[in-house]
N, C-alpha and C positions, 0 to 999 in steps of 0.2 A: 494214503498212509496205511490205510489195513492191510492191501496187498505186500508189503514190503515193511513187516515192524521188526523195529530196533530192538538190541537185546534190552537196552534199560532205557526210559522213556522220563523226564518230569514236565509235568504241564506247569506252566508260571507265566501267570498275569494275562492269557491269551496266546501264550508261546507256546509249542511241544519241542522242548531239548532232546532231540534223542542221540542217542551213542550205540554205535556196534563195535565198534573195535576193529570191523572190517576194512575189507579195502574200499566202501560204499561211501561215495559221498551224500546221496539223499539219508540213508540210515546215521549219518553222522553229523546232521546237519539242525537248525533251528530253522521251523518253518510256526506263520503266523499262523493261527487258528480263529481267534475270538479277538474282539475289540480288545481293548488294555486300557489301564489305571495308570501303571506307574510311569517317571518321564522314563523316553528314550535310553539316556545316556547309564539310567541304572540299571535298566535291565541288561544292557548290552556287556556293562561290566559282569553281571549276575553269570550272562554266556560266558565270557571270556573267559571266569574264575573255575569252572563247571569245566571246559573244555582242556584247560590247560592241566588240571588236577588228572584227565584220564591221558594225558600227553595226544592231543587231537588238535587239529587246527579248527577254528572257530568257519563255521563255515554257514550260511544263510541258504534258503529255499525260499526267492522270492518272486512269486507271483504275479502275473501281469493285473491281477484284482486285489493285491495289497496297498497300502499306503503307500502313495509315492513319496511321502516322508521319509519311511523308512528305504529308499531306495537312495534316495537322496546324501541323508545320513552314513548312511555303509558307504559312498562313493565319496565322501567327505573324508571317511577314518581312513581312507586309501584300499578296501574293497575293491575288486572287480569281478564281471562277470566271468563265470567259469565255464560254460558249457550250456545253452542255450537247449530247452527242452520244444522238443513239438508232440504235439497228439495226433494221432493217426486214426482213419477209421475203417475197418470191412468187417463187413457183413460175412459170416461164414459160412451162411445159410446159404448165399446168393453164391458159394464161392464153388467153381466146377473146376478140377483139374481136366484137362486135354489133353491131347496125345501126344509126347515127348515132355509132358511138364514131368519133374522130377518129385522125386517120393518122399511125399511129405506123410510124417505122423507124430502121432500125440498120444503121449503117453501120461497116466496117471502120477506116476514115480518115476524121478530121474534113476534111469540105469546106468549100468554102469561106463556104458558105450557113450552115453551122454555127456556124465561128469568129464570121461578122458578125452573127449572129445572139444567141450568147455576151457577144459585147461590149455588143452592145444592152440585152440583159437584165441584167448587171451592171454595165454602165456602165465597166468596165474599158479601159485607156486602147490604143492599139497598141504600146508596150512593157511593157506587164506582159501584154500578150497573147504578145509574142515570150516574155517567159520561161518562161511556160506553156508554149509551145510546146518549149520545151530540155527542160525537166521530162518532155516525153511521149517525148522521143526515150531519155530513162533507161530510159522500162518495157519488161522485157522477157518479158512475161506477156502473153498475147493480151487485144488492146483491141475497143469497141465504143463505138459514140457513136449515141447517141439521140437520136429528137426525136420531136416533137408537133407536127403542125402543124394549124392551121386556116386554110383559106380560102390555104392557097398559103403561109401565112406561119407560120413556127417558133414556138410561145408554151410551148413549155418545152423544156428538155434535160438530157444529161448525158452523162460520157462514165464508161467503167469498164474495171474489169482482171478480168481471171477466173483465178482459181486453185483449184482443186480442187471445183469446178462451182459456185464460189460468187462471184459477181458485186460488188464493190467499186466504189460509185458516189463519184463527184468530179464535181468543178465543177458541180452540178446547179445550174441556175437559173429561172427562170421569169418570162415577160415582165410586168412590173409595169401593162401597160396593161389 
């Protein structure tokens, strides 16, 4: 969650509601934090009423260490899953480029070769590029933005946050040509 915080965030009963406004469905999402008090069925209205008030769709971040109640529940209200996350791991330490690998670097600050580069590969419009842009000025964990280039030109990226030597990747994307 630190790597990637919402512009406006309420913690309730165990829940963190956050909202970006973005195109981000994790920043726009309710994910569980802490056990809970209240039943089910009210706090989920509590979402509903929260999410519809910023015109957002109500959208969950649920965990394969959450309550399978709550999984349960959401597939009951007619819920489904959206997009299945996986964790990855390398060592960067261990990581040696060889001869023909392609030019990889990282930089502190998205330039600007990045950002136009980002849009290209998502197809993301110049204001949902600005609100991304707000979203980064939140984090306050040291950043890095990647890329790949070939031939002079960017064909994949990503940018991330690092907390406790472990690297949190966003927005990666990859040029569809």
């Amino acid at each position: 969650l630190n790597p990637w915080p919402a512009l406006k965030e309420i913690f309730h009963d165990g829940w963190l509601i956050r909202l970006a406004g973005a195109d981000s469905r994790r920043t726009n999402s309710v994910s569980v934090i802490a056990p809970s008090r209240e039943p089910l069925s009210r706090k989920l209205a509590f979402c509903a009423r929260i999410y519809q008030s910023h015109q957002l769709p109500l959208s969950f971040r649920v965990r394969s260490l959450d309550a399978p109640a709550l999984d349960r529940h959401l597939a009951q209200d007619g819920f489904t899953p959206h997009d299945e996350t996986l964790t990855l791991y390398l060592d960067l330490g261990a990581y040696a480029q060889g001869e023909g690998a392609p030019d990889f670097r990282i930089e502190a600050k998205p330039s600007h070769q990045w950002l136009r580069a980002h849009q290209r590969c998502t197809g993301r419009s110049d204001t949902q590029t600005r609100q991304r842009l707000r979203q980064l000025e939140l984090i306050l964990l040291p950043t890095a933005f990647a890329s790949v280039q070939r031939g002079g030109r960017i064909v994949s990226l990503a940018c991330g946050a690092v907390q406790d030597r472990i690297m949190s990747l966003q927005w990666v994307a990859t040029d569809p040509a």
